[in-house]
N, C-alpha and C positions, 0 to 999 in steps of 0.2 A: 479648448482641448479637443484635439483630434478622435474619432472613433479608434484607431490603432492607441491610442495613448490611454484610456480609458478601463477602468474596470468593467468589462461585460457584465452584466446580470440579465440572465436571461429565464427566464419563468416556462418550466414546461407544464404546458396546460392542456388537460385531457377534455377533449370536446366532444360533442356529438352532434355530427351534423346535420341533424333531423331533428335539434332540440337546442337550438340555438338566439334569440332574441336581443334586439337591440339594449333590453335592460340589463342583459348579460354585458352589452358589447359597451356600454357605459361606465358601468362599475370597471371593465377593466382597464376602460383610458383612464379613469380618475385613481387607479392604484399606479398604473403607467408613471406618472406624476409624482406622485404620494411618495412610490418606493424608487422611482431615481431609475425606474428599465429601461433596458436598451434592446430586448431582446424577448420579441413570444415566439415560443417554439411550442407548435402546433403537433402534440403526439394523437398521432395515425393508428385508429385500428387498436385502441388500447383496453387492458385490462378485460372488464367486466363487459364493454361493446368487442371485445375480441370475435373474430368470427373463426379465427386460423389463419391460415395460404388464402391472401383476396385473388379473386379472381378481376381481370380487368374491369369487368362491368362496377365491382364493388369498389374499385380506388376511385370511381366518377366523383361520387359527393363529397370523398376528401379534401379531394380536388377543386370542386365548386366550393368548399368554405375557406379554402385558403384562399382563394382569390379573394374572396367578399373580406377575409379579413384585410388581405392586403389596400383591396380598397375602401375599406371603413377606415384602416390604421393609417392610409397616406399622409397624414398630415401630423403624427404624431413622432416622437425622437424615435421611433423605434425598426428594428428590420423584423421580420419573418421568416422565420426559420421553420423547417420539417421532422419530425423521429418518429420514424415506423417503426411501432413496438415490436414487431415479430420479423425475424428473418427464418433461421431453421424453426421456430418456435418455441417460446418458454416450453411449453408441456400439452400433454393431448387434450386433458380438459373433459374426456369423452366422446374429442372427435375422430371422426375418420378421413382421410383423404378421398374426395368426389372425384368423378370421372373428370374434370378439369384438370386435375393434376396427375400425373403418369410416372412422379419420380420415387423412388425409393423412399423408405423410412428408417429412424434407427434405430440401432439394436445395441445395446450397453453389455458391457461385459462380463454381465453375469446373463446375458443372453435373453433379458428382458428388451421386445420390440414392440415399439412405438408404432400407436394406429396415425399418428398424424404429423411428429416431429420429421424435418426431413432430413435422407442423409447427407454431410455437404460433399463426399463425391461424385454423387452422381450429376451426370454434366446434363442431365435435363432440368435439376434443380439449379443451377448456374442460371443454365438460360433462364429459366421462368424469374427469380428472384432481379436479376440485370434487365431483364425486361418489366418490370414492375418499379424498379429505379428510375429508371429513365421513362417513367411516366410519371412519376414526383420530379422530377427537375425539370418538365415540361412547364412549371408555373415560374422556376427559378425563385428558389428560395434564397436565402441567404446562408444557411447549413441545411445539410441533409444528414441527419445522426442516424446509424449503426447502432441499435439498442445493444444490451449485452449478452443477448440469447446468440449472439456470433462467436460460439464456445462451443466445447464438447461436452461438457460438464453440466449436470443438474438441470435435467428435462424432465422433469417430474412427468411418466414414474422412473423413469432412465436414474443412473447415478452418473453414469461414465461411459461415454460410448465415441468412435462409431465402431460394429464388430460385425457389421451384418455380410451379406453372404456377397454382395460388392468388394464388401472393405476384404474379406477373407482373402480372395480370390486377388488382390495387389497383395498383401502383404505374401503370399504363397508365390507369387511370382518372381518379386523381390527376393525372395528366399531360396526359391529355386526347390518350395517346400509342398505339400501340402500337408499343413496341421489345419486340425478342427481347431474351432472359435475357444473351446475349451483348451488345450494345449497350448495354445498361442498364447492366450491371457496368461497362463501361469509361468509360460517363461519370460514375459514383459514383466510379471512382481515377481518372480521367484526369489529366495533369500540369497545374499552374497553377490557378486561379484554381476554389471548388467552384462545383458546377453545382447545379440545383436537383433533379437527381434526385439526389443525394448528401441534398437537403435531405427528400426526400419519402422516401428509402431509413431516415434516420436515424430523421423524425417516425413514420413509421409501426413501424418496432420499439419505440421506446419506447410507444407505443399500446396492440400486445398484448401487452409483456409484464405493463404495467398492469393490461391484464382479466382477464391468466389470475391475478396476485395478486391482484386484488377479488376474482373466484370463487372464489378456494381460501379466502380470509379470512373470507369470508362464509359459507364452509360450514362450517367449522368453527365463526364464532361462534353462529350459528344454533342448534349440536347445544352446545356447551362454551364458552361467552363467557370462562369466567376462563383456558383455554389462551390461551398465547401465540404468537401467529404469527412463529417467525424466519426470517432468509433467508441463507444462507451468500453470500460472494460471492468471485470473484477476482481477476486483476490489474486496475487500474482502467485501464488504456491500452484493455485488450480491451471493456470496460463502456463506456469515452467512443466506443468504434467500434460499438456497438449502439445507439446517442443513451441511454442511460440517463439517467432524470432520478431518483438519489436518494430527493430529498424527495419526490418523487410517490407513487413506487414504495414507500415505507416506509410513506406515508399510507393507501394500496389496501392492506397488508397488516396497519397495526396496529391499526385500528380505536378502539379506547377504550383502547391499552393506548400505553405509549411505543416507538418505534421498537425493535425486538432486531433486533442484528447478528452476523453472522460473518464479520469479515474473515478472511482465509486468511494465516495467520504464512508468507513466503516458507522454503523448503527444506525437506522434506518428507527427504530425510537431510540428513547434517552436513556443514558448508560451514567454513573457517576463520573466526571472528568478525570477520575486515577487513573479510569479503567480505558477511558477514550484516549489517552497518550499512546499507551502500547499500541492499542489499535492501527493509529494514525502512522505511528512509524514501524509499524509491522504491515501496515498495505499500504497504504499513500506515497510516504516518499519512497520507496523502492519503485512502485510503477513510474513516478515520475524522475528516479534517476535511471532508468532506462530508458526514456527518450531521451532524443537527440535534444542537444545545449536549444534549438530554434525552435523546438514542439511549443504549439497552443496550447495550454491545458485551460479545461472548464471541468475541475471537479462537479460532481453531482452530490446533492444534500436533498436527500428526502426524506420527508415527516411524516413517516408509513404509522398508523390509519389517516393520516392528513385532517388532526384538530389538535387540538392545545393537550389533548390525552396522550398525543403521541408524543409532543417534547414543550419544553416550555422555549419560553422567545432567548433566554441569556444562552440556553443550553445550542441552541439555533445560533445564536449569533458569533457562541465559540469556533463553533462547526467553520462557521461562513470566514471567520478572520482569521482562522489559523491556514485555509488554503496560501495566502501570503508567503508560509512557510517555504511551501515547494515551488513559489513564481507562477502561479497561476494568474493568468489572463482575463477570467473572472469567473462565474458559475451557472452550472444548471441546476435550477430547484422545483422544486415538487411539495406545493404548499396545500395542495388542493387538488382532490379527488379526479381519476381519470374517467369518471363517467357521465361526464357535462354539467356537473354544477354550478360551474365556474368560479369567478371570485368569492372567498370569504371575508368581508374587512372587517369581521371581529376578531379572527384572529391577531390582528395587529402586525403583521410580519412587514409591514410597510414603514412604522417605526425604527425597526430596530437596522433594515436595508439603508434607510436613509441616514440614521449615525453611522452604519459603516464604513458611507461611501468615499470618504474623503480619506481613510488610511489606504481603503484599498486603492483606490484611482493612485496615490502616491505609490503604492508596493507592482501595480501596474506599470507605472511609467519609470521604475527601478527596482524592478527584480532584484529578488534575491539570488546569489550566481551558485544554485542550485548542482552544480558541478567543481564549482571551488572553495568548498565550506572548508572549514578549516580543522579540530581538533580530531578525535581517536577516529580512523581512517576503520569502520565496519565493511569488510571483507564478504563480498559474496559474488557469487556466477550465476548468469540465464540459464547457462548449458547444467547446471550441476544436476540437473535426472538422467543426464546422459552417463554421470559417471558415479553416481552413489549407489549403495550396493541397499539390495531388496534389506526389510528388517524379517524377522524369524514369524511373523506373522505371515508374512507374502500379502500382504491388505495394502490396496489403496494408498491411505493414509499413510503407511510407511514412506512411500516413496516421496511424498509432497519434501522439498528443501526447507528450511529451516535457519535459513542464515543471518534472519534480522532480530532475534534475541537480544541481541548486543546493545543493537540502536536503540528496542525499547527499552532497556532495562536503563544503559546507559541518560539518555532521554529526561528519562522520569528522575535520575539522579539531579538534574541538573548540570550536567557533564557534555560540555559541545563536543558533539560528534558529526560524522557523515557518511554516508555508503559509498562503495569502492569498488567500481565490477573490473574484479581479475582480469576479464577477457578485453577490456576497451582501454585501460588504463598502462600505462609502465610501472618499470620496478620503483619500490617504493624506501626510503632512505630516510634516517633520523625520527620518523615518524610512530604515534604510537597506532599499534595496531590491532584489531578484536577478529577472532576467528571463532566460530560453532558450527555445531553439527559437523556435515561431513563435505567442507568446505576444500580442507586440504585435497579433496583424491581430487581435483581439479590442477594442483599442480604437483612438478617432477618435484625431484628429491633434492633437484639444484636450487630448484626457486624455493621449495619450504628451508633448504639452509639460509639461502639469502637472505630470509624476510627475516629469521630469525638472530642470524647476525647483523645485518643493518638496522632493525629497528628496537622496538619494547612491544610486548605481545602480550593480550591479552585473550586466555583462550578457556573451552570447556572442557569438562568430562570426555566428550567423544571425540575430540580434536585428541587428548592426550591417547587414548588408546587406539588412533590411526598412525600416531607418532609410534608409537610399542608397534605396530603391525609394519610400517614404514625403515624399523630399527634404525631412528632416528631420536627416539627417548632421550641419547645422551646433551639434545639441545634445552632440553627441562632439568636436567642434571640428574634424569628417574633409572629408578632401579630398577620396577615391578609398579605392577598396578594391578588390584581388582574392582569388579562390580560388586556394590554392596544393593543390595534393593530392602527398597522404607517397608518398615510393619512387618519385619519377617522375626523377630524378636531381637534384630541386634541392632543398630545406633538406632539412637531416637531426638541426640542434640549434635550441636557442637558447640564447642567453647574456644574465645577467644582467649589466644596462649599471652599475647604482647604483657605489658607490664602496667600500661597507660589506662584510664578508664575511653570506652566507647560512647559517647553517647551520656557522658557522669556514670556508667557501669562499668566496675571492673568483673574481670572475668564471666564477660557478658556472653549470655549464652539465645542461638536460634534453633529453629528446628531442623529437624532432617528427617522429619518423620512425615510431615502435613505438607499435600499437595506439590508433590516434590519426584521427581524420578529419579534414575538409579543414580548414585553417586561411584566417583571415579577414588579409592583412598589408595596414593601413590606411596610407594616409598619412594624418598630424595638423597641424594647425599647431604652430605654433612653441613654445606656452605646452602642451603635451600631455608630460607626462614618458614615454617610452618608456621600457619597463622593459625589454625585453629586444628584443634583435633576434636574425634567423635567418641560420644561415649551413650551409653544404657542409661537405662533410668537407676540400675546399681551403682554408675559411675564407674562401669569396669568400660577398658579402650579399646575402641574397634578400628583407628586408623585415623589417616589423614585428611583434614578437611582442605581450606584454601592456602596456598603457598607461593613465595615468589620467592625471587633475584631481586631486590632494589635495581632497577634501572634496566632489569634485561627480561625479564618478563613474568605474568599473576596469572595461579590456576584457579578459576571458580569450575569444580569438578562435577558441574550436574550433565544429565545426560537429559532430551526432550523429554518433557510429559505427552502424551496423545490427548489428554483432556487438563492439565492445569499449565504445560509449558513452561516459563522460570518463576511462576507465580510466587513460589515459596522465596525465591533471592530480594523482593523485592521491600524489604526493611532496613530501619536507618543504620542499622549496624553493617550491614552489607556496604551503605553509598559510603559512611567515615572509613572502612576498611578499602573500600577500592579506591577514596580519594588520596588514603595516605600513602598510595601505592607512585598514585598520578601526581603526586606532591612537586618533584623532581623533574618533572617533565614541562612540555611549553603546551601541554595541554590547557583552558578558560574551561573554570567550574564556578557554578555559584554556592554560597556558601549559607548552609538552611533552609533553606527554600523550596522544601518536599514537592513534587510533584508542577513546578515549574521549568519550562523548556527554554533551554539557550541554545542558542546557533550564533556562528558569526563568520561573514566574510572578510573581504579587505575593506570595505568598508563602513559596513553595518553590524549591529551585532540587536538581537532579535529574543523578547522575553514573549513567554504566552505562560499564565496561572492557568495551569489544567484545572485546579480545583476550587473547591468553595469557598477555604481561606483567602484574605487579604491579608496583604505582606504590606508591614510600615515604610520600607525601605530594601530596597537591592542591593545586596552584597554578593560580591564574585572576585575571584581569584582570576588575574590575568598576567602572566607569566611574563607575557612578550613586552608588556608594559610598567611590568614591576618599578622599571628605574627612574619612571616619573609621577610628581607627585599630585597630580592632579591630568584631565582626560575630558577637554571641552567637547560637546558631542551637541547635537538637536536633538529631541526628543520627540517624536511622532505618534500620535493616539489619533484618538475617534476626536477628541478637543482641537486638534489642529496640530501646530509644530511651536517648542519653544527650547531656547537657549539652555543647557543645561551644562551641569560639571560631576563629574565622576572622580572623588575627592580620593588618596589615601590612608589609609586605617591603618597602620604599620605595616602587614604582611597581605589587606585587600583592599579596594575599592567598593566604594559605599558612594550611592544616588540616593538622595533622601525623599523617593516618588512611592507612594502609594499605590500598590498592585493590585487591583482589585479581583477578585475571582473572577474567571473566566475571560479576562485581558490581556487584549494582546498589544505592545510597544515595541515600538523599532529606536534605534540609537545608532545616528549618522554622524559619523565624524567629521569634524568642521576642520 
């Protein structure tokens, strides 16, 4: 097996190069072995040895231990790779910028400034950070990683910036204005409709942090063309609020080589796997269906305090197998402390890398085609800060998008889905489709009829009342709609209206009261099945809850929470209500299976238990397949590959494999 064919595993390991010894440098060739690596990546300058902005004299010893590694590790399967934790800088820490450095600092937009963070327009910080690159690629590593302090966001004590009296002075230009930093920031959030300094605030971040990639990339290739330039990154809400454009940004930094990514695997310690679903498909696959079909991805999985405290090894190894999901290439981890301790092998994390290796190496050398998944096509746009209108708070936080609700919720149903960026994609026909938040003001009034006469639509609260604003409601068949807001003394449930039992419940009732935000209660015409209606704790009616068309489209009427999100949608009466919606359709669900993930392309179709349960057997509805009675398929796990069949049960298909919690299986059709 070729190195390009291969699952990467690459170990990022915090050294210190003034406290380094060969008993170090042993244990880590015998876990090299152990855990199946291909890859140490030596992080520069890290953490708790942080000093800030090196000056040239301080990259000397980094430098002197890469090489010693290189020439200790030559004879091992492994490359050498580089990641300078600090670019603009995580945070001041207390420090201040020394007469070495002459560049500006930044300043957040509540006009809180940074003694040490720098700002990235100023072009004397360009040159210094491009000139300190291309003194790491002077060793020629095999990557040179972009840590994820290459944001605007979260510079502790910064929240959001740059605003400082640089940045003022472009945007004033731009504008043909001069506002103080204070006026500026409040017409970028102001409530309603964006302004165009929102438009000049957004264009202009994605500008520099374009140039300061072109100059790092370029300096490097200059000294070392076959290094690779990666860029780690984090939640994409925070990235859509700095106007990140992606594809730009990965073209300024790859140069002759294919996009390298580091998405950031969500929790950093252990979270219960319910909770890690949403996560994964509310940050993971959205950044990775925004690169290009040919991007590298090396998710990153860190086990922050870095021992058995912070996650255990199944919880590690869900993490580690579900990157498969999104076609990742292989990973960067963080098993062990960045302040030169080096290997732990009590932790054992060498066990569980070496069961993984042989599904991953297989998901490496066949991707999943992370761009043509197949079932409810989730709807959303990079550009959407450009065009959603400020919330009544004018915060921050308002403006972050919101448009992968769907996928998690969807997801954790059981219910194969995929993301759909409006901007990259065509019109879309026969297909079912999820929209939230304020997704629509991204398209005309032509394209939200289209989508809604060519396809089945699945949408929210605040989708329907951009439709009432859009005077486009008569595609939901609505007459009126109000906001009801939870705990004000009026709904506190809703009841399901149908005739059938849910779940063995008739007239099964959820709440509307807990962890849940404003709801949308529409009136419909006549021909609208209400699925459920709201009532008080006296049983007196306050309106309409969920409602559909059989075959033309289902309103789940909540609007964002700022702290619980759709947390309250996410019960079984919820999934058997939206599956009997999807009944109809050439949508793959599986059938019971709480908190277990399906995906599927043209070839493969892709199970991972998020949760603690074992499942005796898989069962899923598969539409496209209904009219035959059995489904020979291979079966791929951590055990190898073996011949299997995917039998008929009247109206589903049943494998008779045992799921175990936290596993993940692939199934390749023969």
């Amino acid at each position: 097996m070729t190195a390009s064919e291969k699952y990467i595993y690459s170990l990022r390991l915090g050294i210190d190069p003034h406290y380094w010894d060969q008993t170090k440098m042993d244990e880590l060739k015998q876990l090299t072995h152990e855990a199946k690596l291909d890859d140490i990546n030596l992080i520069i300058n890290s953490e708790e040895l942080n000093v800030g902005h090196v000056t040239k004299k301080q990259v000397e010893p980094w430098l002197a231990i890469t090489r010693r590694f290189m020439e200790d590790l030559k004879d091992e399967p492994v490359t050498i790779s580089m990641n300078p934790w600090t670019n603009l800088l995580y945070s001041d820490r207390g420090r201040h910028l020394t007469e070495d450095f002459k560049f500006r600092t930044m300043v957040d937009y509540q006009g809180v400034k940074a003694t040490a963070v720098a700002c990235p327009a100023d072009p004397k910080f360009v040159e210094y950070i491009a000139e300190i690159y291309g003194m790491y690629a002077s060793v020629q590593p095999s990557h040179i990683w972009l840590d994820d302090d290459f944001r605007h966001f979260n510079h502790k004590p910064l929240t959001f910036g740059c605003f400082c009296e640089g940045h003022m002075a472009i945007f004033n230009q731009k504008l043909g204005d001069n506002l103080s930093r204070e006026a500026f920031v409040a017409r970028v959030f102001q409530e309603g409709a964006p302004t165009k300094e929102r438009r000049v605030f957004l264009e202009q971040v994605a500008l520099e942090m374009n140039q300061i990639a072109k100059a790092i990339a370029q300096a490097v290739h200059e000294i070392s063309p076959e290094t690779r330039v990666g860029l780690m990154s984090s939640q994409p809400e925070y990235h859509a609020l700095e106007g990140r454009d992606w594809h730009a940004l990965f073209e300024k930094l790859s140069i002759e080589h294919p996009a390298t990514s580091r998405p950031h695997l969500p929790s950093y310690n252990e979270i219960p796997g319910l909770k890690y679903i949403r996560e994964f498909n509310r940050n993971v696959r959205p950044v990775a269906d925004m690169l290009r079909a040919d991007a590298r991805m090396l998710p990153e999985l860190e086990n922050y305090m870095y021992s058995m405290y912070a996650k255990s090894n199944k919880f590690t190894q869900l993490q580690l197998e579900t990157t498969l999901l999104v076609g990742a290439k292989g990973i960067l981890f963080n098993f062990y402390d960045m302040m030169g301790n080096g290997v732990v092998q009590s932790y054992n994390h060498q066990k569980i890398l070496a069961e993984s290796k042989q599904l991953l190496d297989y998901s490496a050398q066949k991707p999943i085609k992370r761009h043509e998944l197949k079932g409810v096509k989730v709807l959303y746009s990079p550009r959407t800060v450009y065009t959603r209108h400020g919330g009544e708070q004018e915060s921050l936080e308002e403006m972050f998008p919101r448009e992968f609700e769907w996928s998690a919720l969807l997801s954790t149903f059981g219910i194969n889905s995929t993301l759909w960026d409006i901007e990259q994609k065509e019109q879309l026909n026969s297909e079912v489709v999820a929209i939230s938040d304020q997704l629509l003001r991204n398209l005309s009034d032509e394209a939200i009829i289209a989508l809604f006469e060519h396809n089945q639509v699945l949408l929210d609260g605040t989708s329907v009342a951009i439709l009432f604003e859009r005077q486009l409601a008569y595609l939901i068949k609505a007459k009126n709609y109000e906001w009801l807001v939870p705990q004000t003394g009026q709904h506190t449930h809703e009841e399901w209206n149908g005739s059938e039992a849910i779940e063995g419940v008739f007239k099964a009732r959820m709440t509307v009261m807990q962890q849940i935000g404003h709801l949308a209660s529409v009136e419909y015409e006549s021909e609208v099945e209400c699925l459920t209606s709201l009532y008080n704790e006296n049983r007196e009616a306050f309106g309409t809850g969920m409602a559909q068309v059989a075959g033309q489209f289902f309103v789940l009427p909540i609007r964002y929470h700022l702290k619980y999100a759709w947390d309250g949608k996410y019960i079984n009466y919820k999934e058997k209500i939206i599956k009997r919606f999807l009944a109809q359709s050439k949508v793959a669900y599986l059938i019971d299976m709480p908190v277990v993930q399906f995906q599927q392309d043209e070839q493969r179709l892709y199970f991972t238990n998020f949760s603690l349960d074992d499942f005796e057997e898989i069962r899923l509805c598969l539409p496209e397949e209904q009219h035959l009675e059995q489904v020979p398929v291979t079966l791929i796990s951590r055990d190898g590959q073996h011949q299997v069949t995917l039998k008929k049960q009247v109206d589903h298909f049943v494998l008779p494999y045992k799921l175990k919690a936290y596993e993940t299986i692939i199934l390749e059709r023969q």
